[in-house]
Structure formats: C-alpha cells, structure tokens
C-alpha positions in Angstrom: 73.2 -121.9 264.9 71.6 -125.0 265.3 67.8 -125.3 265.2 65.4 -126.6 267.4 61.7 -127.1 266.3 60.8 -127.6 269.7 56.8 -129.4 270.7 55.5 -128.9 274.0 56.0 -130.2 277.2 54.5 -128.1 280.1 57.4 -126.9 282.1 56.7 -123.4 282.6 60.2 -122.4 282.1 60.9 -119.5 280.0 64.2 -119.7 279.7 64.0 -122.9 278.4 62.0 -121.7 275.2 64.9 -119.1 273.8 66.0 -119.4 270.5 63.5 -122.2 269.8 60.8 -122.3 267.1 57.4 -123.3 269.0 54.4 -124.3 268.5 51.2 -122.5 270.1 48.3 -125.1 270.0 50.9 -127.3 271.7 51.3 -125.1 274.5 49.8 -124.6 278.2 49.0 -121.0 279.1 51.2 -121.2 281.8 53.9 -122.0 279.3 52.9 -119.2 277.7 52.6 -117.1 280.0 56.0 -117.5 281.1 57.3 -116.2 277.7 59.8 -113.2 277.6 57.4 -111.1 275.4 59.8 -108.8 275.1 62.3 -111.2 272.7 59.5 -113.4 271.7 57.5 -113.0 268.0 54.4 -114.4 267.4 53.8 -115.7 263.2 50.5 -116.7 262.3 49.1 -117.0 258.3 45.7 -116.4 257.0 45.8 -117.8 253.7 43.2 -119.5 251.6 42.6 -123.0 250.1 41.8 -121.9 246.4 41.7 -123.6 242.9 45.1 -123.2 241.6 44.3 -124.8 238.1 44.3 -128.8 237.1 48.3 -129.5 238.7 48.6 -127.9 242.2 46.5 -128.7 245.0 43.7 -126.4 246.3 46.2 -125.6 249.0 49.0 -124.0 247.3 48.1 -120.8 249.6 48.0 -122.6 252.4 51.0 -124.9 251.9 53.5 -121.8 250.9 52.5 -119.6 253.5 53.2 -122.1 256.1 56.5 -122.8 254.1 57.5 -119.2 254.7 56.6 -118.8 258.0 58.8 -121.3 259.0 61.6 -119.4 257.2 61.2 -116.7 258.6 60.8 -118.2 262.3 64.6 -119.4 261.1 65.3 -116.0 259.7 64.7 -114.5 262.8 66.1 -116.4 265.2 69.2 -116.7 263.0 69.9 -112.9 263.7 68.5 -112.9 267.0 69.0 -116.3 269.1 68.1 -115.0 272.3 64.3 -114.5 271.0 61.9 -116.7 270.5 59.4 -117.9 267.6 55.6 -118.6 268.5 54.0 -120.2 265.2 50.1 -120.0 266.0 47.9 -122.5 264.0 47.2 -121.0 259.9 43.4 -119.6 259.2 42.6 -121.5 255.6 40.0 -118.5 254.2 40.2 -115.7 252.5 38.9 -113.0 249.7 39.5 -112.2 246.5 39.6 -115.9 245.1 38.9 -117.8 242.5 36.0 -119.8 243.3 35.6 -123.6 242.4 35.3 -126.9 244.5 37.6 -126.5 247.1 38.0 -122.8 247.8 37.4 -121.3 250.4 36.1 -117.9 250.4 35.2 -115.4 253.2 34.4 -111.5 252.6 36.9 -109.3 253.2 35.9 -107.6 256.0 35.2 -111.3 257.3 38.8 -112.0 256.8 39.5 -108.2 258.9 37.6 -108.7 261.8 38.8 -112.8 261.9 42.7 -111.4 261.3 42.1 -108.1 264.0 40.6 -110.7 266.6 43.2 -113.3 266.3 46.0 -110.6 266.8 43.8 -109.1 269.7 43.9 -112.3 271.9 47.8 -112.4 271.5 48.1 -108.9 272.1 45.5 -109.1 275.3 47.9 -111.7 276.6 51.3 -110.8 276.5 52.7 -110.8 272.5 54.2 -107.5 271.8 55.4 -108.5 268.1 53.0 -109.9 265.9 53.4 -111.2 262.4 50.7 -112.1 259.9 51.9 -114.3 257.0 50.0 -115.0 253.9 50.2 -117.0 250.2 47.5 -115.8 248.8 47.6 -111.8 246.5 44.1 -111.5 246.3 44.1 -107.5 246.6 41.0 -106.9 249.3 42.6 -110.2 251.3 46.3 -108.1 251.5 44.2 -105.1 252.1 41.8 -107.1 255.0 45.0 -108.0 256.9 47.0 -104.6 256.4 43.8 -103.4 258.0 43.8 -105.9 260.8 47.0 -105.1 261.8 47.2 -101.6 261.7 43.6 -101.8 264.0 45.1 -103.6 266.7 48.7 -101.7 266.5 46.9 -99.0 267.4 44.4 -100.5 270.4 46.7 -102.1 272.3 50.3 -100.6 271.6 51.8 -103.4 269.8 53.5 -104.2 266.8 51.7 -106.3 264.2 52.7 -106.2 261.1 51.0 -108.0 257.6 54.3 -109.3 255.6 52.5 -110.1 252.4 51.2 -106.3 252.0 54.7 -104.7 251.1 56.0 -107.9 249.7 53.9 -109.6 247.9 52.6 -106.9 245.3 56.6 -105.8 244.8 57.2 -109.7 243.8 54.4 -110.1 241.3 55.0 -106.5 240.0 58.4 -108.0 238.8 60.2 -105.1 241.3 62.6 -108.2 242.3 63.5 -109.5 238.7 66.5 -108.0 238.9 67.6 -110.7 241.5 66.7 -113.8 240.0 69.4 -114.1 237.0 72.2 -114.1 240.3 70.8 -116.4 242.0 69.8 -118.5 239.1 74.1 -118.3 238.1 72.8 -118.0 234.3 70.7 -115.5 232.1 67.2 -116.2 231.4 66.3 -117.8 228.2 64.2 -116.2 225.6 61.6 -118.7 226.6 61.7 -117.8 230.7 61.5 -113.9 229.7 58.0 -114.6 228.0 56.8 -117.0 230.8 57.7 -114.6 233.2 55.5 -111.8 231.9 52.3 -111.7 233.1 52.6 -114.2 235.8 50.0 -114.3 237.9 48.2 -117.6 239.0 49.8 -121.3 239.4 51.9 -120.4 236.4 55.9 -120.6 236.4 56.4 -118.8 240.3 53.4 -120.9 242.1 54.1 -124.4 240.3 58.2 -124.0 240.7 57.6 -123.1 244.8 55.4 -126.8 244.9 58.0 -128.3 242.6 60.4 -127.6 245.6 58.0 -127.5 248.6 55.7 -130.5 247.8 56.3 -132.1 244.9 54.5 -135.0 245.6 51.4 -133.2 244.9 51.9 -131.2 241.7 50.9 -133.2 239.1 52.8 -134.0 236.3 50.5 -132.6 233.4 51.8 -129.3 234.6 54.9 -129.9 231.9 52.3 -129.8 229.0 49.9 -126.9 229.8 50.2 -124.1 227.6 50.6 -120.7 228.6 47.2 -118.6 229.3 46.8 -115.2 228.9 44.9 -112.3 230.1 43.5 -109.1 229.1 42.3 -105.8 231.6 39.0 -106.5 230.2 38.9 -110.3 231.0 40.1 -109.9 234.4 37.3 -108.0 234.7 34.8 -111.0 234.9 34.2 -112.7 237.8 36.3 -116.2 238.0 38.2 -115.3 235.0 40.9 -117.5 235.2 38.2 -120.0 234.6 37.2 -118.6 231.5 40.2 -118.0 229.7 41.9 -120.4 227.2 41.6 -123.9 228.2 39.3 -123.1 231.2 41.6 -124.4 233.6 41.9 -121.7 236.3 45.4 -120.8 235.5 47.3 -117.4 234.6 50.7 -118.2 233.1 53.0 -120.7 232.1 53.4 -123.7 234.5 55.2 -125.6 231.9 58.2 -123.4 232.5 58.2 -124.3 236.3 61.5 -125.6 237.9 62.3 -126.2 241.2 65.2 -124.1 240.8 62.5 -121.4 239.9 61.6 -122.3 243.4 64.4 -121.8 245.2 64.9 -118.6 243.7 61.7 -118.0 244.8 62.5 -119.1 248.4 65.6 -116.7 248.4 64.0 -113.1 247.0 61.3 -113.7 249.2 62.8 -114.6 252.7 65.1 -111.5 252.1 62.3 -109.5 251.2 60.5 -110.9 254.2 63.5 -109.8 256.3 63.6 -106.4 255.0 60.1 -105.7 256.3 60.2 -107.7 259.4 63.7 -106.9 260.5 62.6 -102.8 261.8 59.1 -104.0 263.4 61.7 -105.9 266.0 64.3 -103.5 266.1 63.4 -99.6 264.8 63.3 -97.4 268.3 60.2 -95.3 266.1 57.1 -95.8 264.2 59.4 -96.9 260.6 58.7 -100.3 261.1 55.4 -99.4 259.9 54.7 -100.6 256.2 52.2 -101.2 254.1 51.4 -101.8 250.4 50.7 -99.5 248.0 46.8 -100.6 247.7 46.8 -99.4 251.7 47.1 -96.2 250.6 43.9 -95.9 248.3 41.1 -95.0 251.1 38.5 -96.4 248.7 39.7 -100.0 248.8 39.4 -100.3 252.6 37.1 -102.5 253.9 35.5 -100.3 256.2 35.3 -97.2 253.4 31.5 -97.6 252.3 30.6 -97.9 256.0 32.8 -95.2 256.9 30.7 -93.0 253.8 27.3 -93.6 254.8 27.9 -93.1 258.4 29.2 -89.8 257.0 26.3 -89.0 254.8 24.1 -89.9 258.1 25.7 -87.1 260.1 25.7 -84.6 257.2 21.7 -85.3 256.6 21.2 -85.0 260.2 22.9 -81.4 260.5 21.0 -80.2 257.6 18.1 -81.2 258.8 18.7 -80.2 262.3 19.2 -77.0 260.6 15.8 -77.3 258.6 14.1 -77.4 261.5 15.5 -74.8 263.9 15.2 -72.2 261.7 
C-alpha cells in the first residue's frame, strides 16, 4: 500500500480522507466532522523535553515519540486501509524527569488532568479510538496517562488507550531481548551483553534510536563516554543521573550505540506497539484493555493520597457523628 501523508485542504469530504495519515491542527472542523469515526484513530503523544546527557538533544522524548507515532499511523493503516489516522499535535511535559536546563517538568497529576482533557475534547467530538503515545519511562508520567485514559474510557464510552504503559516497562525490563539477536542476523558480543544491562537513560537504546532518527543532532562525543552505573540506593536521590560518575545525566553505555541498535529498536517496538493497539480496534469485549504493571499498585495513582484523606474525612465524620448522638 502506498502512503499518503496527506495536509489539509478544507473539502469536507470524508471519503476523501481514508487510508490517509492526517494532520489535526491542519484541519477545519467541518473536515473533521465529516470523519467516519467509526474507522478513524486518533494518535497524540505527551512526552517531555528532558536532559538526555552531553550528546542527545533535550528532545530525545519528544523526537522518538513522534517517530513512533508515525509508525504506527503506517502500522495501522497497513492492516486496515479503509481507516483513517488523525495525528493531533505532541504535549512536550511531563513527570518523573531529570531536571536540568531544558526539561520540562509538570506534576503528575498535572500531566493526568492535561492527558484526560485532551482525550475528552476528541471524545466529545466524535473520536471513538484514541491513542496516547509517549518517549519518555518516567514511572508516575506512564502511570498519569494510563490514568488519563482509563478516566475518559470510562465517561464517555470510548476507547483510549496509553501505548507506552504495557510497552515500555516490558522493553526496558529486557522482556524483548530475546528478539534482538534475529533481527540483528548475529549474536551479541561480550561487549553489547554488558552495555545492555542496566540500560536505562540515553545509553546504548536512546543514542542508537537518534543515530537512526536524527543523527544530525547526536553529537559525536557520544563514541567516547564511558559507561555509568547505578545502584538502588543512588537512584534514590533526586536527579541522580546527575550525580553519578562523570555527572553527565546519563545511565548506560552510549558508546555502544549503532544505528543498527536503532533499527532494532524501531522493529521490537512497532510490533510491540501493534500487539497492544491491534485489540483496542478490533476485540468485540473489554480485552483491549491493558495496562502496565505499575497500574496495578493503587498506591502509585495519582489520585491515591486524595482518594485517602477523603476517606479518613468520612470515617472521622461517622465517628463523630456517632460521638455525638449518643
């Protein structure tokens, strides 16, 4: 199938629009409103810009999740050409960052209620399948939009689903290692097992997807940083990645970055991405629903302390509604 990228002109012809990848902020709302919401899917990231040490830009989040959006746009209408892709403009904030000049850092429940309003207006007019993309593995950012998504599922009867909560953790949890020697067409060396392990922050995974994305902006020092380390007590300071080793905001081994690493990358992910995303358009029952496993810790949630004391208000007012109509 051949692909059109197609930019706006205001015709308000739906079926002009099928099996093309558009864009939203070029469209009218009559345009729009014309859609077939039934076989159209709405993709929008929320990703953050965030230091991603001395050789990749501050938009390495930013720049992959829009990367992988677009696959999947491709993925999509690949299996289903009658459909259409609505890319929605990308949302540069986000939690659980490292913070230096550049980042851009929101709360998490900032990034919930800014995620559950954005898929709100395209649920309030007319998007029935709504997917949220996302760069960034910060754990209360995945758990912000999981929460998003699942809140306006629920409100309006849609299907919005946060790719990056099943995938992401599964990827840097090494649960798709398994794939990379076939795709690479060679074992690993010694020296790729070791910069493999422990992974975690613009080392071998995030430099290899620039080397192949943008490599005009990862800088060339990246071949000479040593590998950095971390301990379960180090990660617990704030900014660590700033405070380990060479203090240059990295976790890993960017030296060991390819840009076959990068395709590689490219590949487990858009499959992965096409595991998850494939049921929410298809599954005839609530099995589309996913989630990572942080979801499933109450605890995390963003709304949990809230959801405590509100609970501690009601319990103190029944005892002492009891206290005094005794």
């Amino acid at each position: 199938m051949s692909e059109t990228i197609a930019h706006s002109t205001d015709v308000p012809a739906a079926s002009r629009d099928v099996g093309q990848i558009l864009q939203l902020e070029e469209m009218s709302f009559v345009r729009i409103r014309s859609l077939d919401f039934e076989r159209t899917v709405a993709l929008f990231a929320v990703s953050p810009l965030e230091e991603h040490g001395p050789h990749l830009p501050v938009g390495t989040d930013v720049l992959t999740a829009e990367f992988f959006t677009l696959e999947l746009a491709r993925r999509i209408l690949q299996a289903k050409p009658d459909w259409t892709a609505v890319i929605a403009p990308t949302v540069p904030l986000g939690a659980s960052v490292f913070d230096a000049p550049g980042t851009l850092r929101a709360r998490p429940r900032t990034v919930r209620h800014l995620a559950l309003d954005y898929g709100a207006a395209l649920a309030r007019h007319g998007f029935r399948y709504i997917l949220v993309t996302n760069g960034h593995a910060g754990p209360f950012h995945v758990l912000a939009l999981e929460e998003a998504a699942a809140t306006v599922s629920r409100r309006y009867g849609v299907r919005m689903l946060s790719v990056s909560g099943p995938v992401l953790w599964k990827f840097l949890r090494a649960r798709y290692h398994h794939r990379i020697e076939p795709l690479l067409g060679r074992p690993l060396t010694w020296q790729e097992r070791v910069a493999l392990r422990g992974d975690m922050h613009a080392g071998l995974w995030e430099t290899s997807l620039l080397l192949l994305i943008r490599p005009d902006l990862v800088d060339g020092a990246y071949a000479t940083l040593p590998q950095v380390t971390f301990t379960l007590q180090q990660a617990a300071r704030k900014n660590y990645p700033l405070r380990l080793g060479n203090c240059m905001g990295y976790i890993g081994t960017p030296q060991a970055a390819r840009a076959e690493f990068g395709e590689v990358a490219r590949t487990i992910l858009n499959d992965a991405a096409w595991e998850i995303v494939r049921p929410v358009l298809e599954a005839p029952d609530d099995s589309w629903q996913q989630t990572s496993f942080l979801y499933k810790i109450p605890f995390l949630r963003t709304g949990f302390p809230y959801a405590v004391g509100a609970f501690g208000l009601i319990v103190l007012g029944w005892m002492l509604a009891r206290l005094f109509t005794r």
